[in-house]
N, C-alpha and C positions, 0 to 999 in steps of 0.2 A: 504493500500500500504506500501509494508516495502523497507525503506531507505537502501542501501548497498552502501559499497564505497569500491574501488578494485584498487589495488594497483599493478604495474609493470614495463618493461623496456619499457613503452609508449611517443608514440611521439618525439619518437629519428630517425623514418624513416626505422626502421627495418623492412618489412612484415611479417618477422616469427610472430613476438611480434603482431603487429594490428591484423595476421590473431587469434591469440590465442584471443584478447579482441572483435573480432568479432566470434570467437568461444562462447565465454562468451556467449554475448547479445541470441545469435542464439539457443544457451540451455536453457537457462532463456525460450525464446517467445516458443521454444517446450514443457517444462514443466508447461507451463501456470503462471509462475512466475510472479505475478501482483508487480514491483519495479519503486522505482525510485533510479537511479547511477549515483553515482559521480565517477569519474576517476584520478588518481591524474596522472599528465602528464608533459611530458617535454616543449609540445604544447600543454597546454588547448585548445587556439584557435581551431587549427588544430582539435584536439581529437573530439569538440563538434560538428565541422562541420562536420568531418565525421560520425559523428554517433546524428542522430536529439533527442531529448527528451533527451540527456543523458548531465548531466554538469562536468565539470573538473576543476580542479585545480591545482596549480603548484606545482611540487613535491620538490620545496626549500622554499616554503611559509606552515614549521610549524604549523602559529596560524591559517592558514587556515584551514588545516587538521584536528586539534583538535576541533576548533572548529564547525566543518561537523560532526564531530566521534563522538559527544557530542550527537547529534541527528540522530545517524545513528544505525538500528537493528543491522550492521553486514559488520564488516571489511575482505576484501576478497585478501589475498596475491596470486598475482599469474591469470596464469599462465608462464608456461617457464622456462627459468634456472639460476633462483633469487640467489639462494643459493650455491652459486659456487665460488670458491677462483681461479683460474687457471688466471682469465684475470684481477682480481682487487682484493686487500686484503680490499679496502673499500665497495664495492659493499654490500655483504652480511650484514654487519652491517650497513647498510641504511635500508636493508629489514626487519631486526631483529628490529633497531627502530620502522621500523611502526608498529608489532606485538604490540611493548609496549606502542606505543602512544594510541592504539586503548584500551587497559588492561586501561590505565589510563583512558580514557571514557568511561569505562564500557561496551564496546561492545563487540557480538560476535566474535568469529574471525574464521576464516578458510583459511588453506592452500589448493591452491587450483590446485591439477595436476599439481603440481612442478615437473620436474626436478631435483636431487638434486644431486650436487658435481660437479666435483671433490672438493674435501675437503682436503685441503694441514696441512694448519696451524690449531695446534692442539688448540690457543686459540679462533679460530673460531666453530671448532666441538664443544669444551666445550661450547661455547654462545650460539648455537644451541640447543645442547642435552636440557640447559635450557628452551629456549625458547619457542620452541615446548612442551614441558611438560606443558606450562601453556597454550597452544590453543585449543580450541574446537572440532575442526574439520581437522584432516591433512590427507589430499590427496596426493599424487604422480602420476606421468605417467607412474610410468615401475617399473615396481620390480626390476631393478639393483639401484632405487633411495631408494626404500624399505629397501633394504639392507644394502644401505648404513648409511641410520637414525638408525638403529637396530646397524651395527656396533660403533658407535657413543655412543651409549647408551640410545637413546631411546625407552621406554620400554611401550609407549602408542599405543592406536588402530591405523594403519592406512591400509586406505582407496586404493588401485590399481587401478586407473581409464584409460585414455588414452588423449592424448593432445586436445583442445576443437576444434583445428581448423579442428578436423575430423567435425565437424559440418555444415561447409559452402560451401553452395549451390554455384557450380560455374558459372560466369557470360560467358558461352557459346558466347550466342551473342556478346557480346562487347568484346570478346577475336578474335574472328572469325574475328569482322570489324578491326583489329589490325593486323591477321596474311594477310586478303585481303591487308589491305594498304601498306604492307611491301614486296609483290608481292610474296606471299609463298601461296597462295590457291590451294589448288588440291594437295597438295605435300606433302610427307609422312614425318612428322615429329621428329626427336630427341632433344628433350630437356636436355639444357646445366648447370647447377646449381651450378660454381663451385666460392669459396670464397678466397680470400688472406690468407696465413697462411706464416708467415718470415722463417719459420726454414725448408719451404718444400718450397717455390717461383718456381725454377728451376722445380719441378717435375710437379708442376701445372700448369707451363706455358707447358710444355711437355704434359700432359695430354688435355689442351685448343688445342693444334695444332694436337692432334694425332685422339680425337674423330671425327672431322670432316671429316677428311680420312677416316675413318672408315664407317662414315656413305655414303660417295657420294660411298664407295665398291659395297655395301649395296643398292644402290638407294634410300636413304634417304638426308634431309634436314636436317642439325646440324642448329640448333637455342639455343642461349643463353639469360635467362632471367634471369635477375637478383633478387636477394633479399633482396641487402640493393644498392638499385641502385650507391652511392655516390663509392663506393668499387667497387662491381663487376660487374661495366660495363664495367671496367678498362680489365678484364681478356676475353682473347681470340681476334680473327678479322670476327671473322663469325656476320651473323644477330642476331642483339640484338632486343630483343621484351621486349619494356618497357609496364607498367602497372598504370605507378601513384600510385603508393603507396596504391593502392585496392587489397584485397587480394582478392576476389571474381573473378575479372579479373583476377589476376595472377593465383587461382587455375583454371581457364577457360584455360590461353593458355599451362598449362602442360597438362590439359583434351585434348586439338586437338592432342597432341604428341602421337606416337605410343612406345614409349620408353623416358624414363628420365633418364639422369646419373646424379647423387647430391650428391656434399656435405653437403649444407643447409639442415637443418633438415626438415625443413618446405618445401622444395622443394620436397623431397620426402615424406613428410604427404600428400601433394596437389596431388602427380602421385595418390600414395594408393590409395587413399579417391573418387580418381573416376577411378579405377582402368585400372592404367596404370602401368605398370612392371616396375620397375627400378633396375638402379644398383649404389648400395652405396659407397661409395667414406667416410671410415672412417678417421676424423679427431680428434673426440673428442667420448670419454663413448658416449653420449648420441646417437650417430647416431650407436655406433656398438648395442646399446639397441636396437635399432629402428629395427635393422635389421635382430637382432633376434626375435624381433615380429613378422615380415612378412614373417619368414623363410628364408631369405637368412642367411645362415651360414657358408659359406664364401667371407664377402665382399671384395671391395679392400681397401687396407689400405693404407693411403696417404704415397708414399716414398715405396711404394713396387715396383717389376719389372713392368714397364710400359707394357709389353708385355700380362702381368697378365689381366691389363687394356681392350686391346686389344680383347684379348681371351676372357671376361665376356661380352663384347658387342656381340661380334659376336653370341657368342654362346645365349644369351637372344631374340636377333632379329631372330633369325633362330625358338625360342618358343615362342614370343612372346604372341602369340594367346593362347597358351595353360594357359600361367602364367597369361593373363588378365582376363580367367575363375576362374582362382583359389581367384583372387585378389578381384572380386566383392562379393564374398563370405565373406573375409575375412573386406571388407570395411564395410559392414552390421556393424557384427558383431562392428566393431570398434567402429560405431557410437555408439551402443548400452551400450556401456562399458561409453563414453562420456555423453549419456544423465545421466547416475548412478553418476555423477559428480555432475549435476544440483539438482538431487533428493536430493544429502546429503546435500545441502544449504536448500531445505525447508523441511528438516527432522530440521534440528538446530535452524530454525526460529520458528519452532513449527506449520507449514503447515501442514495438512494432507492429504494425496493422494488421488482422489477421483475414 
């Protein structure tokens, strides 16, 4: 059994982030990954409760860390979007620490379906360029992340994968007894994904009040579920569908929608992944990556003409059906790109495929 310890923006209440460390686990159990994991977290408590056999640690308790890593095959940065200077100039150099805590225990290391950037500060891209040069294994989710390590001056292999939380089966059922108890059964759903951003407030509260008009046009039900509930419960007055902090539920009630408008990135990985059409709501690189994945190539972009807004729904729920065929297709293939994730951890352990 080889020890790995996996490093992220965990148990802070984010669902993107859980649903990415329950992406993890859910590739590992597909590739036959025989491990035991530690998680370094903001809740250990929390972390180990929701996920049984797995232990954690606190990601400000150091001589914990080192001394797990002492005893560990294989330090695992990642997933998400660790390495980004736009919301915190300390963030990335937390994450660059652990790279080096792990070098000083001799363990392997692997970035794992990062994200990476925006990259502002040029003494962060230098720490970087570094650091990554001494890892083992660097992965990314999107070739705009690719790129961006190659501009930087990274001149090692890396790895294209795609985010893990394409991975997780959605809890159907317990979404279902969520949208019953909230008196929404039988009703054609639009799911609402939208997040705080200060320098566009105005346009998102406008976009919260307009999709819902939109949809009762339509004969549709506007529901809004949140993805860092503490925030965006706050946005919008229509039905909120909360989930607990389970990402498996929460990919369950964007699964009952016949449409999703998101900005959360992971709101719309969760429509994809069980293909449901949506329409993008860009706020940051990462979601316009997203959406040239999926082929929309021209999303909306937050603080554009609201009308724009307007016009992408209508005209999505009028093909809805058509864009759901194309999307199952395309979810396949996602996963498939996701398990190529798991293979390069026991390619680097020294597993061989059977």
């Amino acid at each position: 059994m080889k020890r790995i310890v996996i490093s992220g923006y965990y148990g802070f209440g984010n669902i993107g982030d859980e649903a990415v460390l329950a992406g993890i686990f859910e590739t590992f159990r597909h590739i036959g990954l025989d491990s035991h994991i530690t998680v370094i977290s903001n809740d250990p408590a929390r972390t180990a409760a929701q996920h049984p056999g797995v232990s954690a640690i606190a990601r400000n308790n150091i001589a914990a860390q080192l001394k797990t890593l002492i005893r560990a095959d294989m330090f695992i940065s990642g997933g998400g979007s660790l390495f980004q200077d736009a919301t915190s100039a300390r963030s990335p150099y937390y994450y660059l620490f652990g790279l080096h805590l792990a070098r000083l225990a001799r363990c392997r290391t692997m970035v794992y379906a990062q994200g990476i950037g925006p990259l502002i500060r040029p003494g962060i891209r230098q720490a970087m360029r570094k650091a990554f040069g001494r890892v083992d294994v660097v992965s990314v989710r999107d070739e705009c992340s690719a790129e961006l390590l190659r501009q930087i001056g990274f001149t090692g292999m890396i790895h294209t994968c795609v985010d893990p939380s394409f991975m997780i089966e959605p809890d159907l059922e317990a979404a279902g007894r969520i949208i019953e108890d909230a008196g929404l059964g039988g009703k054609r759903l639009v799911g609402i994904s939208l997040r705080p951003w200060s320098a566009f407030s105005d346009w998102i509260a406008q976009a919260a009040d307009l999709i819902p008009h939109i949809c009762e046009e339509v004969g549709a039900q506007a529901v809004f579920i949140p993805m860092q509930e503490s925030q965006d419960d706050k946005i919008g007055s229509g039905p909120v569908l909360g989930h607990g902090g389970d990402p498996a539920i929460a990919k369950g009630l964007f699964a009952h929608c016949e449409l999703v408008v998101g900005m959360r990135l992971h709101s719309l990985i969760f429509a994809v992944g069980s293909g449901v059409p949506c329409v993008p709501i860009v706020y940051d690189p990462k979601v316009s990556s997203f959406a040239n994945e999926i082929g929309v190539d021209t999303p909306i972009v937050v603080g554009a003409d609201i009308d724009s807004l307007a016009s992408a729904l209508r005209d999505l729920w009028d093909h809805r059906e058509l864009a759901a065929r194309r999307l199952a297709e395309k979810s396949c293939e996602l996963k498939e790109q996701a398990l190529s994730c798991g293979r390069l951890v026991k390619q680097a352990l020294g597993i061989l495929e059977h």
